[in-house]
C-alpha positions as CSV (number, residue, x, y, z in Angstrom):
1,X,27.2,-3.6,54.8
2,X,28.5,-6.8,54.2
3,X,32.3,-7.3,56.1
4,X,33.0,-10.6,54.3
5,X,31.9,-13.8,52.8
6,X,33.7,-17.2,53.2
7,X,33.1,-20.3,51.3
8,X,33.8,-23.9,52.4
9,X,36.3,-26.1,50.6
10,X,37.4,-29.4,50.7
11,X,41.0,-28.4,49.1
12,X,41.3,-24.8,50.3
13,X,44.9,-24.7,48.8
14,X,43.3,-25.5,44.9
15,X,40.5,-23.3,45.8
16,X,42.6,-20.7,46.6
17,X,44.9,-21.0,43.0
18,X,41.4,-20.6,41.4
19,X,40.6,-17.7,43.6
20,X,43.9,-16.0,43.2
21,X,43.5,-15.8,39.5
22,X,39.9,-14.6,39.2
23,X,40.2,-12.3,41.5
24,X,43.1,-10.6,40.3
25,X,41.1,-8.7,37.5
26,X,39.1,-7.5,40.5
27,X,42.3,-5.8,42.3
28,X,42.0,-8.5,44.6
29,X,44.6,-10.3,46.8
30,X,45.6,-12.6,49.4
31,X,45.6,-10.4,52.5
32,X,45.3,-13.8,55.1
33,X,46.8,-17.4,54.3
34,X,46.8,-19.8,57.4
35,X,46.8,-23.9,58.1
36,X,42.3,-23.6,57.3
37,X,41.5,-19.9,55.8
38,X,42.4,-17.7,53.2
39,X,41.7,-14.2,53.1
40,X,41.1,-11.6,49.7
41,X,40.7,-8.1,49.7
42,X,40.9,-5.3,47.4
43,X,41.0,-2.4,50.2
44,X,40.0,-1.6,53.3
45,X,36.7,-0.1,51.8
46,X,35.2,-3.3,50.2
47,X,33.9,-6.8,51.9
48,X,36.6,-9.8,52.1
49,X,36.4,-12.9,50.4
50,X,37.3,-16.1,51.6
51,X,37.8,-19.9,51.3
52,X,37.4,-22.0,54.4
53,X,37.8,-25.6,55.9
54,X,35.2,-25.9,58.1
55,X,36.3,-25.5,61.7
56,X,34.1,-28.5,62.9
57,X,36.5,-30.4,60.5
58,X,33.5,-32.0,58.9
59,X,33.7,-32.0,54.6
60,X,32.0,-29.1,53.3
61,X,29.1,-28.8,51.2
62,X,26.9,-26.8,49.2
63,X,23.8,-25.2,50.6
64,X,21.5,-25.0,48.5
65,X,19.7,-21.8,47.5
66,X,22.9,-20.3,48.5
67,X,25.3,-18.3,46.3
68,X,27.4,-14.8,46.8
69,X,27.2,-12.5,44.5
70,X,30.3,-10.2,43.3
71,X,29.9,-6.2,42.1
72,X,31.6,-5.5,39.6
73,X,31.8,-2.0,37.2
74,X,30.7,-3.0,33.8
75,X,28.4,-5.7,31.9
76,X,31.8,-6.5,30.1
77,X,33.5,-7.2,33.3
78,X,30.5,-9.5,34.0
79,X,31.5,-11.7,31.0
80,X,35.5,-11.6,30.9
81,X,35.1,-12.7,34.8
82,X,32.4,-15.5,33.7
83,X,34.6,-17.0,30.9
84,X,37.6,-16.6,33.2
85,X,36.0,-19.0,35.8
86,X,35.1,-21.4,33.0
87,X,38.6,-21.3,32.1
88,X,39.5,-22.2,35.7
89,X,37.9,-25.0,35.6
90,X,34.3,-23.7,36.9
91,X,30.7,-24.9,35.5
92,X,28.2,-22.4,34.0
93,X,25.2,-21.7,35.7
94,X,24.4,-18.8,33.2
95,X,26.0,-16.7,30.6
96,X,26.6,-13.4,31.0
97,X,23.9,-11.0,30.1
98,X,20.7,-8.8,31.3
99,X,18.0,-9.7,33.7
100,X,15.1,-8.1,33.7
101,X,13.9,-5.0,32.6
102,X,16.3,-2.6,35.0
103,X,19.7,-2.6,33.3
104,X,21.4,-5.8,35.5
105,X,23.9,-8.2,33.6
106,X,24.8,-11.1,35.4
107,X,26.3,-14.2,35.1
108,X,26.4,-17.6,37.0
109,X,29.0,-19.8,37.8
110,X,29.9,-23.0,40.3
111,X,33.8,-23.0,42.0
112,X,35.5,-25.9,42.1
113,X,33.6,-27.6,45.4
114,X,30.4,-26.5,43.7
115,X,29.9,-23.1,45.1
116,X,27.8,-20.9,43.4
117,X,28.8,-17.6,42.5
118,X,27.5,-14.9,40.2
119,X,29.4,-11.6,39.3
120,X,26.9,-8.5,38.4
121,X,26.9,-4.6,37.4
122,X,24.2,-2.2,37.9
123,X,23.5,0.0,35.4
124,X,25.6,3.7,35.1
């Protein structure tokens, strides 16, 4: 249901490096680069992904109680991607593993401009 998500940044060009490399394991790539967006898909059947300076040319920020979370196809998936964005220079916001009683791993990270993200798999 979901067409695409966008994130602000305040250095859409570094955001976009970080981006580029985590969400190549994904099957993910640049599919729009411009002068204030950039644009990541992995087919025309799955949601975009992008980074963003705000149009009102104001900094962006963080909302909080906001976050977009990622599908992925496997509880190690969920973990390689985590310790990827650590690598990249992103903050935990929880390691990898179950939640709850239904067969959900998850995992929790912040981008670079404080974003928060989480990457998840459902079970079978």
């Amino acid at each position: 249901m979901i067409g695409y998500t966008t994130l602000g940044s305040n250095d859409y060009r570094k955001a976009g490096e970080f981006y580029d490399e985590l969400l190549s394991d994904l099957g993910a790539s640049r599919m729009m680069d411009d002068d204030h967006i950039i644009v990541w898909s992995a087919g025309s059947s799955t949601g975009m992904f992008a980074v963003i300076k705000p149009f009102n040319e104001e900094p962006a920020t963080v909302g909080n109680g906001t976050m977009v979370a990622l599908q992925v196809d496997s509880p190690d998936l969920v973990a390689s991607l985590h310790a990827k964005a650590l690598t990249l220079g992103a903050t935990d916001e929880g390691a990898p593993g179950p939640r709850g009683d239904n067969g959900m791993h998850f995992s929790y990270f912040r981008d670079l401009d404080g974003n928060k993200l989480a990457f998840y798999s459902m079970p079978g």
